[in-house]
Biopython code that builds the backbone (N, CA, C, O; Angstrom):
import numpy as np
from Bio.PDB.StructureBuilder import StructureBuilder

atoms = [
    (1, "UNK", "N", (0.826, -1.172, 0.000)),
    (1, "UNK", "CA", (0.000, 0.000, 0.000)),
    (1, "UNK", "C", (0.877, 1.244, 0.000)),
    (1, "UNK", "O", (1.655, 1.374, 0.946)),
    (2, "UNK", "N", (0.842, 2.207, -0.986)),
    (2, "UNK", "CA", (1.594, 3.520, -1.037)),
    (2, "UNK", "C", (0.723, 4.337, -0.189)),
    (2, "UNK", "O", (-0.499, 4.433, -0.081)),
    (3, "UNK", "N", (1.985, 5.043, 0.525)),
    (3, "UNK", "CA", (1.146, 6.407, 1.065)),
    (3, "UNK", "C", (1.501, 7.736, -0.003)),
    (3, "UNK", "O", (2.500, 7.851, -0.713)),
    (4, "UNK", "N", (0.440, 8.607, 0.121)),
    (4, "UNK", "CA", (0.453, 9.503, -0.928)),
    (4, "UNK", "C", (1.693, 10.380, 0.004)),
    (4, "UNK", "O", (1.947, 10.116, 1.180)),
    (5, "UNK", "N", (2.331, 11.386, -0.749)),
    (5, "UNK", "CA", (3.616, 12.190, -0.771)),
    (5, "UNK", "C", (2.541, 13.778, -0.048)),
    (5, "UNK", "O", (1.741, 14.245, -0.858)),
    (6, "UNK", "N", (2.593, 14.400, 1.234)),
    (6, "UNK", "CA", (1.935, 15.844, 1.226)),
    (6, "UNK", "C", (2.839, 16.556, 1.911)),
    (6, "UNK", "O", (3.715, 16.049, 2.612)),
    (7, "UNK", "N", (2.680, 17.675, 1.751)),
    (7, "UNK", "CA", (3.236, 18.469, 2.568)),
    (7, "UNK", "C", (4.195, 18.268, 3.865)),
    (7, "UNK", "O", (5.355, 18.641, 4.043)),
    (8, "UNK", "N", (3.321, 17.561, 4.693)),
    (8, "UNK", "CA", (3.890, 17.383, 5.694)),
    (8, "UNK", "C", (5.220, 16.028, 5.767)),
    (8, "UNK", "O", (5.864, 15.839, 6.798)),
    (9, "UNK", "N", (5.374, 15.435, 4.845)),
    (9, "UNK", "CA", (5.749, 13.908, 4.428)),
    (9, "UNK", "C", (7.513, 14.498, 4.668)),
    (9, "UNK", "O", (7.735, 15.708, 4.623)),
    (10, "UNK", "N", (8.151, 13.938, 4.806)),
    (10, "UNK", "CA", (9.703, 14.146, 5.358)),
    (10, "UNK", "C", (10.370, 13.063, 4.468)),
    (10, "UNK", "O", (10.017, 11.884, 4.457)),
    (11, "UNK", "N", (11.275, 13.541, 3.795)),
    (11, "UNK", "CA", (11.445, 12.573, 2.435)),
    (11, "UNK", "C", (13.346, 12.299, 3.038)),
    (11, "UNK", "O", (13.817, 13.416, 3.251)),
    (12, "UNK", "N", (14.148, 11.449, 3.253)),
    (12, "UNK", "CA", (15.271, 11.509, 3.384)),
    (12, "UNK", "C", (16.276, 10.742, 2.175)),
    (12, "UNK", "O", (16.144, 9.649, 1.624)),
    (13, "UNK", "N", (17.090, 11.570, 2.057)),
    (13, "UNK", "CA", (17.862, 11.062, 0.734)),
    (13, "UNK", "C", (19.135, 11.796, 1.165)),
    (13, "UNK", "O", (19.280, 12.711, 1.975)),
    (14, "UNK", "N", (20.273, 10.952, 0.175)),
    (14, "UNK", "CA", (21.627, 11.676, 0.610)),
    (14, "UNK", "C", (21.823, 12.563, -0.391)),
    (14, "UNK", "O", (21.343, 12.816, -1.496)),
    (15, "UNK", "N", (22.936, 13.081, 0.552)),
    (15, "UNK", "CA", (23.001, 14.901, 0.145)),
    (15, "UNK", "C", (23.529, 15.050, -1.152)),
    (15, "UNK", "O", (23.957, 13.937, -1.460)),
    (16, "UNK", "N", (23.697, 15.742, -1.955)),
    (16, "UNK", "CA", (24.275, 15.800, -3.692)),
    (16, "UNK", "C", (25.374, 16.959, -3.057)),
    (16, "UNK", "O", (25.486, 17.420, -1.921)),
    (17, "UNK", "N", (26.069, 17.189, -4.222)),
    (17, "UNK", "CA", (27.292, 18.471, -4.523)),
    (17, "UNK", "C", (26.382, 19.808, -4.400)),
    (17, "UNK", "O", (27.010, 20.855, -4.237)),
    (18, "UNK", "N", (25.361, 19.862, -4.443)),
    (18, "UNK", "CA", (24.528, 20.867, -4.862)),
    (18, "UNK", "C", (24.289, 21.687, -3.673)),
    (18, "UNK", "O", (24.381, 22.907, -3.536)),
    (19, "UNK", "N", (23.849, 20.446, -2.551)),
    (19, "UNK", "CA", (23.829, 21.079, -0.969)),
    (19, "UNK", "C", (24.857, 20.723, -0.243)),
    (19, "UNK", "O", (24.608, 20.482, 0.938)),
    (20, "UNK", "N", (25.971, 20.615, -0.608)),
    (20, "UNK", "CA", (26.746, 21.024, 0.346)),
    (20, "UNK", "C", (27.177, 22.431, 0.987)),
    (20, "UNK", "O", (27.818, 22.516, 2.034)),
    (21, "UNK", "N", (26.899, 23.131, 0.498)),
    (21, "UNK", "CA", (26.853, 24.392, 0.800)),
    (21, "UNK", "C", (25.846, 24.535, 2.311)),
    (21, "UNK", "O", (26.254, 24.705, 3.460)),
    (22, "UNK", "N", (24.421, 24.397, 1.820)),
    (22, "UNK", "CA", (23.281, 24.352, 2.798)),
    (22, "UNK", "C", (23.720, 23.506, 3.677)),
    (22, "UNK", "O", (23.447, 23.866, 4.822)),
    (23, "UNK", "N", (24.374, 22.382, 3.600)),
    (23, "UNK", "CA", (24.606, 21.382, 4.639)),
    (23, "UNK", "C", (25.513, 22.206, 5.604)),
    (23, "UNK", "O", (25.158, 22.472, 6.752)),
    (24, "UNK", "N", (26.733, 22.603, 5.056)),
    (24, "UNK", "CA", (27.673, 23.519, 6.235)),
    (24, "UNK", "C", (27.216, 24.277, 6.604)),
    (24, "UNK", "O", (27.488, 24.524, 7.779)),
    (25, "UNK", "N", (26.411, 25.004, 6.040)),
    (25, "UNK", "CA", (25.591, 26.458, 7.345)),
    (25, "UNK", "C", (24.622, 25.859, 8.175)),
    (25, "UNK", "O", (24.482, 26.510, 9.211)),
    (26, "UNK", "N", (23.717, 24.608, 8.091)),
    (26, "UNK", "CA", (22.956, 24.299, 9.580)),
    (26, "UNK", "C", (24.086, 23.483, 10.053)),
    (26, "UNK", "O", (23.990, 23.637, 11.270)),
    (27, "UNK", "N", (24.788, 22.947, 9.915)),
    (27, "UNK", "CA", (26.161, 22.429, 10.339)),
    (27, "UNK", "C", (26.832, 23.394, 11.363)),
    (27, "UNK", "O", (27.167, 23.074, 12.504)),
    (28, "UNK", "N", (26.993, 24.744, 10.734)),
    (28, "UNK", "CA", (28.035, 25.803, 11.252)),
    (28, "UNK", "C", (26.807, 26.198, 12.164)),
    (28, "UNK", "O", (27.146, 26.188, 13.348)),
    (29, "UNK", "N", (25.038, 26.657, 11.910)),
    (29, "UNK", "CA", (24.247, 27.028, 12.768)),
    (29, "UNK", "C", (24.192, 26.513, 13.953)),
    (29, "UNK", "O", (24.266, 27.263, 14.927)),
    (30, "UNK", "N", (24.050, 25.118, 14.112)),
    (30, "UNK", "CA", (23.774, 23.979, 14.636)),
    (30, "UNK", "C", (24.764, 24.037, 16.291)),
    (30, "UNK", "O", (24.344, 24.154, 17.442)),
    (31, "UNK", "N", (26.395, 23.878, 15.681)),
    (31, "UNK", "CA", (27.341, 24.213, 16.471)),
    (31, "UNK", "C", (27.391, 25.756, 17.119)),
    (31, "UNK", "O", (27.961, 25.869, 18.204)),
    (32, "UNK", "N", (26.905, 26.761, 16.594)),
    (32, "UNK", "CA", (27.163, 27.673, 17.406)),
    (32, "UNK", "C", (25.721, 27.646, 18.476)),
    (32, "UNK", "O", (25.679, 28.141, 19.603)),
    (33, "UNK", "N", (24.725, 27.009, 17.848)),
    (33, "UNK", "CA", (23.804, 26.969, 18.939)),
    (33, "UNK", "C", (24.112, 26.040, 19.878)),
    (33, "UNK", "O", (23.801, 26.474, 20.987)),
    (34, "UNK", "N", (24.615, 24.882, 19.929)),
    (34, "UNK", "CA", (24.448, 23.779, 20.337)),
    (34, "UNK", "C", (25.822, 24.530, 21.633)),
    (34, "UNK", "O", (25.564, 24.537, 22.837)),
    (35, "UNK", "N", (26.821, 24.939, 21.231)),
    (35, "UNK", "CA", (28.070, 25.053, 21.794)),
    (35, "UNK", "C", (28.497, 26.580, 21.924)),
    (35, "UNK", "O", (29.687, 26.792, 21.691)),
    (36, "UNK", "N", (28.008, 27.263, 22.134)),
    (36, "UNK", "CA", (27.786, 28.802, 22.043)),
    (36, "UNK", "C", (29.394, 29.220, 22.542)),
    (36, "UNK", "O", (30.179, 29.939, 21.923)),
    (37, "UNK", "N", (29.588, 28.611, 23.708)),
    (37, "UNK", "CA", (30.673, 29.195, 24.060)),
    (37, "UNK", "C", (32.375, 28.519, 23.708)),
    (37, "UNK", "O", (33.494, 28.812, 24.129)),
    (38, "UNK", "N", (32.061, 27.906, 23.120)),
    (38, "UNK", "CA", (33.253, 26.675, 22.149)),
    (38, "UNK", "C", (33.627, 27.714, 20.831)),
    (38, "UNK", "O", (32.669, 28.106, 20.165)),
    (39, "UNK", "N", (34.796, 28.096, 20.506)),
    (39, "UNK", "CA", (35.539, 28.624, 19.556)),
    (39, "UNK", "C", (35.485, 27.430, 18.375)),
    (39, "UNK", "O", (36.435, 26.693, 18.643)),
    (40, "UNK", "N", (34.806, 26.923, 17.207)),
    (40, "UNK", "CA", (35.152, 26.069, 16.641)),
    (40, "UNK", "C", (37.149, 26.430, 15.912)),
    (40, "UNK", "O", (37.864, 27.430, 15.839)),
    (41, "UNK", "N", (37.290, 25.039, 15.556)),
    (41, "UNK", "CA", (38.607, 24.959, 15.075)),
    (41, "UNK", "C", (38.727, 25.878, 13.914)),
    (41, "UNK", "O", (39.728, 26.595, 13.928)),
    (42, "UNK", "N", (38.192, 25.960, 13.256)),
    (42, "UNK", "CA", (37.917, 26.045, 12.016)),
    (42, "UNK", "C", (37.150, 27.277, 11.333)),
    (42, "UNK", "O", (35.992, 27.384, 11.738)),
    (43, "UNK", "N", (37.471, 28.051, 10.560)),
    (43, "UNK", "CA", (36.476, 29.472, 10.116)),
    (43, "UNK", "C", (35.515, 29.087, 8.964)),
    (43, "UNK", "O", (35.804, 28.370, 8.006)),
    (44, "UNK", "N", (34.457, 29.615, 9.186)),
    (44, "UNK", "CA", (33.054, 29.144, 8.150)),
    (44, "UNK", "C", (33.446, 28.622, 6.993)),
    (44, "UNK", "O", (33.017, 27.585, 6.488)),
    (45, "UNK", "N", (34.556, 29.598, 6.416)),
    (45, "UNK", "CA", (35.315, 29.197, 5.038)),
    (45, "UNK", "C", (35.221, 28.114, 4.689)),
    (45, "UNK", "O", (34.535, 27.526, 3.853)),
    (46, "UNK", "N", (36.229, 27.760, 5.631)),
    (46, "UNK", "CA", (37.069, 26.210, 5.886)),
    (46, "UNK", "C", (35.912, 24.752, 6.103)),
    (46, "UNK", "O", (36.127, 23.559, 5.890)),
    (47, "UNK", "N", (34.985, 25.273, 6.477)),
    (47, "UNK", "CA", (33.920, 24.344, 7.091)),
    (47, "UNK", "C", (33.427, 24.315, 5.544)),
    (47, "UNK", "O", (33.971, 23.444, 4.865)),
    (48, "UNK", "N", (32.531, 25.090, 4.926)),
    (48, "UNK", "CA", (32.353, 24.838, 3.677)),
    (48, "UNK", "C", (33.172, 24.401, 2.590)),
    (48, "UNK", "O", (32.925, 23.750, 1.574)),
    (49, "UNK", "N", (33.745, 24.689, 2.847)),
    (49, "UNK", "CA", (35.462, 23.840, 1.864)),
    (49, "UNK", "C", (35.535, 22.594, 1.889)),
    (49, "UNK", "O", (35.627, 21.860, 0.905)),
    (50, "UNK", "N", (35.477, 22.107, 3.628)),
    (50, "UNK", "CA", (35.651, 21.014, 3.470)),
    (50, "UNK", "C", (34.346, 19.888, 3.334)),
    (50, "UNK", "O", (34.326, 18.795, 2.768)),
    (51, "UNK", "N", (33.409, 20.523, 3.993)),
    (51, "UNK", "CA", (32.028, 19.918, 2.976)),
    (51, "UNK", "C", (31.648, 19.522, 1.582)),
    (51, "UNK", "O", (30.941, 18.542, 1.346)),
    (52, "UNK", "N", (32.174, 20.368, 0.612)),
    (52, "UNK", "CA", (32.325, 20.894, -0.643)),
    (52, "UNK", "C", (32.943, 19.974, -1.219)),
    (52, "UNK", "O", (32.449, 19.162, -2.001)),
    (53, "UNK", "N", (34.665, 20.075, -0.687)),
    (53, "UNK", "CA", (35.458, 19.367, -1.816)),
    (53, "UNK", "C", (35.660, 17.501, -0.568)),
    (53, "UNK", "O", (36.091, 16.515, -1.167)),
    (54, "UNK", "N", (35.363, 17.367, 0.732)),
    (54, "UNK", "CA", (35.915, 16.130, 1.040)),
    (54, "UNK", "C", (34.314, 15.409, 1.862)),
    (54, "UNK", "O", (33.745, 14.374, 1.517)),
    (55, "UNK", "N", (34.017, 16.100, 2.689)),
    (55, "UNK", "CA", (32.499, 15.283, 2.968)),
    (55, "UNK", "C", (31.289, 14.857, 2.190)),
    (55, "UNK", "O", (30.370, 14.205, 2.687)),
    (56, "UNK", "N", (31.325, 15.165, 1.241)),
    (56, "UNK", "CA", (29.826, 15.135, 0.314)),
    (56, "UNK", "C", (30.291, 14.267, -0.476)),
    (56, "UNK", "O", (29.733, 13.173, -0.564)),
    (57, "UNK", "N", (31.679, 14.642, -1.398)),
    (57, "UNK", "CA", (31.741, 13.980, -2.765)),
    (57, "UNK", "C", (32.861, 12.969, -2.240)),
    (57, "UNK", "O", (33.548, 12.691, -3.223)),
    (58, "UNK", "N", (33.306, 12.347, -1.191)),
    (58, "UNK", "CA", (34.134, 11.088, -0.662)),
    (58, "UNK", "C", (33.179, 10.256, 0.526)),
    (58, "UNK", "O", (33.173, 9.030, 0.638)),
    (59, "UNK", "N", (32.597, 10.945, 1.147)),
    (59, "UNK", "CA", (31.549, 9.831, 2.264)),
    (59, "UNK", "C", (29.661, 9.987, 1.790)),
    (59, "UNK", "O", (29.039, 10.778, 1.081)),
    (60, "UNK", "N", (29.309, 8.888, 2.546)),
    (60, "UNK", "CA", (27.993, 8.474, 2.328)),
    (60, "UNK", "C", (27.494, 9.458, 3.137)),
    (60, "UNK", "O", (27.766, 9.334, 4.332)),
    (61, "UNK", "N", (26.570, 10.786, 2.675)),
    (61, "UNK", "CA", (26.091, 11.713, 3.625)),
    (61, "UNK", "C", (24.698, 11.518, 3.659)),
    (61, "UNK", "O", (23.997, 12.197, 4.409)),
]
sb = StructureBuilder()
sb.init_structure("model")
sb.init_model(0)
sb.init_chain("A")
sb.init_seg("    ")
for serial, (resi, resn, name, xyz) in enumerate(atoms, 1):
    if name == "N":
        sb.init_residue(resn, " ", resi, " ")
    sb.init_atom(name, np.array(xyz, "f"), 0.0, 1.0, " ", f" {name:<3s}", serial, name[0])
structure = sb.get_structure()
């Protein structure tokens, strides 16, 4: 039995080259909420960089 696809329906699939971008900013959001007072290692740049060119297009995201 299919359920029909609406609005509310939460669809999960892995991430493309396309969002990696979007992926590092609730990534980068995420951590400054989660850890407010933690300096990450790393500058936004760098976080999208490495989303971009080594997390997305080398691991199963």
């Amino acid at each position: 039995m299919e359920h029909p696809v609406t609005s509310d329906t939460v669809v999960l699939r892995r991430v493309t080259d396309a969002d990696a971008l979007g992926a590092a900013e609730v990534w980068l959001r995420s951590y400054k909420a989660a850890l407010p007072t933690v300096q990450c290692a790393h500058d936004g740049d760098e976080v999208r960089t490495w989303f971009s060119d080594v997390l997305v297009p080398k691991y199963e995201t």
